[in-house]
C-alpha positions as CSV (number, residue, x, y, z in Angstrom):
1,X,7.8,19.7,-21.7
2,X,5.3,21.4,-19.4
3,X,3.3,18.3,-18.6
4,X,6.3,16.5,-17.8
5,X,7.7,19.3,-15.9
6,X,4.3,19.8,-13.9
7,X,4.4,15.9,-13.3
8,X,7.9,16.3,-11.5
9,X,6.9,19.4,-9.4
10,X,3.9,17.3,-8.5
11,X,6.1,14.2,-7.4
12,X,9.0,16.6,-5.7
13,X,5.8,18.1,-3.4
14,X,4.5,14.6,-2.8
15,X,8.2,13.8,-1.3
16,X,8.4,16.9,0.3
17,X,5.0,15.8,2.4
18,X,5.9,12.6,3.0
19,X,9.3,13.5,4.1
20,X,8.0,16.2,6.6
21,X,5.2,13.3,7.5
22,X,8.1,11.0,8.6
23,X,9.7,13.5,10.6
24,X,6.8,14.0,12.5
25,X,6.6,10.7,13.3
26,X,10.1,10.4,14.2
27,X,9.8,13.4,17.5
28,X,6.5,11.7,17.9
29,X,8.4,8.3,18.7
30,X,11.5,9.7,19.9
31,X,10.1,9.7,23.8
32,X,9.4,6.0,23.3
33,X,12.9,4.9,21.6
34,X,14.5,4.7,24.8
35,X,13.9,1.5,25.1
36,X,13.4,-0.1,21.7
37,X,16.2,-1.8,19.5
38,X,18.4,0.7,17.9
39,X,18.9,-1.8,15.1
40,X,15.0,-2.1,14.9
41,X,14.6,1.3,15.1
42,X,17.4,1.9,12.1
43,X,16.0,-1.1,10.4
44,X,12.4,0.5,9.8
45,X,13.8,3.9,9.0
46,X,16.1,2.2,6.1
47,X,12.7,1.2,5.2
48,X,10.8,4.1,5.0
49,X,13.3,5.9,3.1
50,X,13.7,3.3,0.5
51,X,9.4,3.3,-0.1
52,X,9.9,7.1,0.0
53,X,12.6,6.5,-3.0
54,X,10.2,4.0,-4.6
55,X,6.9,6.3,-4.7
56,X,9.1,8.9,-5.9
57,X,10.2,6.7,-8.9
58,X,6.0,5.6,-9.3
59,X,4.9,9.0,-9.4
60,X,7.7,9.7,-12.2
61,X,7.3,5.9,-14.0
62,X,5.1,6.2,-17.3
63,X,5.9,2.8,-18.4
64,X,2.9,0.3,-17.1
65,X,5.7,-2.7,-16.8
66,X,7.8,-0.3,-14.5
67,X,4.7,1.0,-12.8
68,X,3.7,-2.7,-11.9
69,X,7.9,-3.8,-10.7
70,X,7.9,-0.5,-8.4
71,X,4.0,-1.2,-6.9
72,X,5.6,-5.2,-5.9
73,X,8.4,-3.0,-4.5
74,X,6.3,-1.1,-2.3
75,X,4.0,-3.5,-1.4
76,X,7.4,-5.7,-0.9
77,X,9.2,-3.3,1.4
78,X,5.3,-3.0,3.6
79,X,5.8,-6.6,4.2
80,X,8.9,-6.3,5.5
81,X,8.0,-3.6,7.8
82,X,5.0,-5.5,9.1
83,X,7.2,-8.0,9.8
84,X,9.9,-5.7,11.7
85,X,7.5,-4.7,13.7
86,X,5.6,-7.7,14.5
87,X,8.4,-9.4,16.5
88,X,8.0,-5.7,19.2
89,X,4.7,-6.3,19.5
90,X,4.8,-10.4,20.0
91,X,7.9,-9.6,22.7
92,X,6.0,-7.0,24.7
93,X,4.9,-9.7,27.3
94,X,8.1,-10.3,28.2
C-alpha cells in the first residue's frame, strides 16, 4: 500500500504544479485576451484541463495497454491545440 500511496501523492503534486503553471499562464495572457475569441480562448482552456485530467490518469495507469491509449490521448488533444491556435496566428495579417 505505501508504494501505491507514494505513487498518488506524487501524481496529486504533479497536478498541483501543473495546475498553478496554467494559472500563471492565464494572468500572463489575460492583458492580451481583449481582443482574442472568447470561444478560442474557452476552447484551449477545455483543452488544457482535459490533458491535465489525462496525465493525471498516466501518472496513476500501471497497465502498458492503458499507458499507450492515454499517451495517443495526450498527444491527440496537443494536436488539437496546435491546430486551435494555428488559425490566430495565420489571421494576424488581417
Amino acid at each position: 500500500m505505501g508504494d501505491a500511496g507514494e505513487g498518488l501523492i506524487d501524481a496529486d503534486a504533479r497536478i498541483q504544479e501543473r495546475m498553478e503553471e496554467l494559472e500563471r499562464e492565464r494572468k500572463v495572457t489575460r492583458g492580451g485576451t481583449k481582443h482574442e475569441d472568447p470561444e478560442l480562448v474557452r476552447r484551449l482552456e477545455g483543452l488544457r484541463l482535459a490533458r491535465l485530467a489525462q496525465e493525471g490518469m498516466l501518472q496513476a495507469a500501471t497497465n502498458e495497454r492503458h499507458r499507450a491509449l492515454l499517451t495517443q490521448s495526450i498527444e491527440d488533444i496537443d494536436r488539437q491545440i496546435a491546430a486551435a491556435r494555428a488559425p490566430k496566428a495565420a489571421s494576424g495579417g488581417r
